[in-house]
N, C-alpha and C positions, 0 to 999 in steps of 0.2 A: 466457374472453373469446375473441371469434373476431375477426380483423380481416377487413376489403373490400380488395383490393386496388383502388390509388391514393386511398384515401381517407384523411386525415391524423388524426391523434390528436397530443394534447397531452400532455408528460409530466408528470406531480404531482408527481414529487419531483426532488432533486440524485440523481445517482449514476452510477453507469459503465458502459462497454458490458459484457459477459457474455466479451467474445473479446480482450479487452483489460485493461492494467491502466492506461494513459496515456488512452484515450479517456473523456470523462467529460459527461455532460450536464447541463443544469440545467432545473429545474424550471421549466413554462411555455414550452417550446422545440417545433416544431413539425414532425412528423416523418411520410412519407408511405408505407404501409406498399407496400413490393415484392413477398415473395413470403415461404414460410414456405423455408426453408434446411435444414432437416430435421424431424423431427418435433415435436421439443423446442425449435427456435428459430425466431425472426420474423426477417425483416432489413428495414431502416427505411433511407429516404436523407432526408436532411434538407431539411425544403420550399422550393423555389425553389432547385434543384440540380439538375443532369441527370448528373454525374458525375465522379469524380477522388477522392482525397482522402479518407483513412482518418476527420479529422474530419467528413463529410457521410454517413458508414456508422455503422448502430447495429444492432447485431444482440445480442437478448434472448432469454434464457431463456424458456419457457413457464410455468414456476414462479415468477417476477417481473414474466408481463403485469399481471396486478392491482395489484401493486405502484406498475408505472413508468405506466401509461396507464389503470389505474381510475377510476374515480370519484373526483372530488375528495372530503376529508375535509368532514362535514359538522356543524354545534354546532345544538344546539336552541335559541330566544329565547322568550321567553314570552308567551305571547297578548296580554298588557295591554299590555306594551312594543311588538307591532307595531302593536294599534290607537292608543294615544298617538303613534307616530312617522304612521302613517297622520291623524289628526287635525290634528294640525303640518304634513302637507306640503301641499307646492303640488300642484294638481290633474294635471300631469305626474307629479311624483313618486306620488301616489297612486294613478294608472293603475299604474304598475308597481308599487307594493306590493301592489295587488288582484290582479295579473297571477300575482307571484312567490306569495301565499300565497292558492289559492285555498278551503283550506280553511278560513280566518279570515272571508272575505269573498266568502261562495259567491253566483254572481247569482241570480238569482230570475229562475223561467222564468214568461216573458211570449207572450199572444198578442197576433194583430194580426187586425181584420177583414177576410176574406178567407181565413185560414189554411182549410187543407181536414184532415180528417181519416176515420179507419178505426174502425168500430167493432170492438170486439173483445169476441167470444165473445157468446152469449145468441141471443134470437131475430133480430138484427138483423146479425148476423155479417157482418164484411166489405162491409156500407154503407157510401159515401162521404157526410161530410156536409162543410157549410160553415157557418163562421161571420159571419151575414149581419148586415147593418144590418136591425132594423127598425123603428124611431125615432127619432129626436135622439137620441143615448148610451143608447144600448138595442140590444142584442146576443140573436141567438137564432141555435140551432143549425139547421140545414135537412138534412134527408135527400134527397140528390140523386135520388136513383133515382125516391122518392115524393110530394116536394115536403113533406112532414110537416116540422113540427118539432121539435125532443125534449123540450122544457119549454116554458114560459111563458117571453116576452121579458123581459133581465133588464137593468136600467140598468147603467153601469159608467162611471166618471171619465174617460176615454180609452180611443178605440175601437183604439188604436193600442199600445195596452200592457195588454192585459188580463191582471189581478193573478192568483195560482192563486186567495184567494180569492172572488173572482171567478167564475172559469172552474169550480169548484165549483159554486157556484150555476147557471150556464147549465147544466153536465150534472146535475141534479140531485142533486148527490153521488155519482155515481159514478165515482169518480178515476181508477179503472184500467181505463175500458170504452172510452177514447178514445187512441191514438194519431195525432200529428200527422204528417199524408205530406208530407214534405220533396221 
């Protein structure tokens, strides 16, 4: 682990300084790192301190960064318990359960009319096109350069959220020949 100097870390567990056998920290305490003190150790001053005070000084070992300022300890829960508590909450609560597990509740990428995008690779390589209106909820791809369009106009529920599939159908099936230019 490499620290930034003046940027703070928090420590995960109880335990003591490295240069001391009185100074002692606790778990959760909030320490700003200064400078490295020799090869082997960090030296830390305790956040919202400018100085004094052997308890506002923490100096660690290299061998115990992981230890005292790793990553917190972390337990596995099982898919069905997060979608059941997800089901149960309130729609705050549910933003951040979607938020914190986003491999449970991955979003589904959506376009929107107007989105431009890049062909990739084939005879059309590096065409810009757009995705234009053209009917009441009917969607068709436009090649800027040629004014062509890449298929047949395709209906779709909302010109404001177009489903992958969907957006399938506008490019013909070709999934991988469109990137969207951001």
């Amino acid at each position: 682990m490499e620290f930034i100097t003046g940027k703070t870390y928090v420590t995960q567990c109880d335990g003591k300084d490295d240069s001391s056998t009185q100074d002692f920290f606790s778990k959760g305490e909030r320490w700003v790192f200064q400078s490295y003190s020799s090869i082997n150790n960090a030296y830390f001053r305790r956040e919202g301190t400018s100085s004094g005070g052997r308890e506002n000084e923490l100096l660690i070992s290299k061998l115990r960064f992981d230890e005292v300022f790793g990553e917190p300890k972390t337990f596995e829960v099982e898919e069905d318990f997060i979608k059941a508590a997800h089901r149960a909450a309130c729609s705050e609560w549910k933003t951040k359960i979607e938020a914190k597990f986003p491999e449970v509740f991955p979003k589904e990428v959506t376009y929107k009319k107007g989105d431009r995008f890049r062909k990739i690779g084939g005879y059309f390589d590096g065409d810009e096109y757009i995705l234009a209106r053209s009917n009441s909820n009917t969607l068709v791809l436009i090649n800027l350069t040629s004014g062509n369009r890449w298929s047949k106009p395709i209906k779709v529920k909302n010109l404001y959220m177009v489903t992958l599939d969907e957006w399938k159908l506008i490019i013909d099936g070709e999934v991988d020949t469109f990137e969207l230019i951001k």
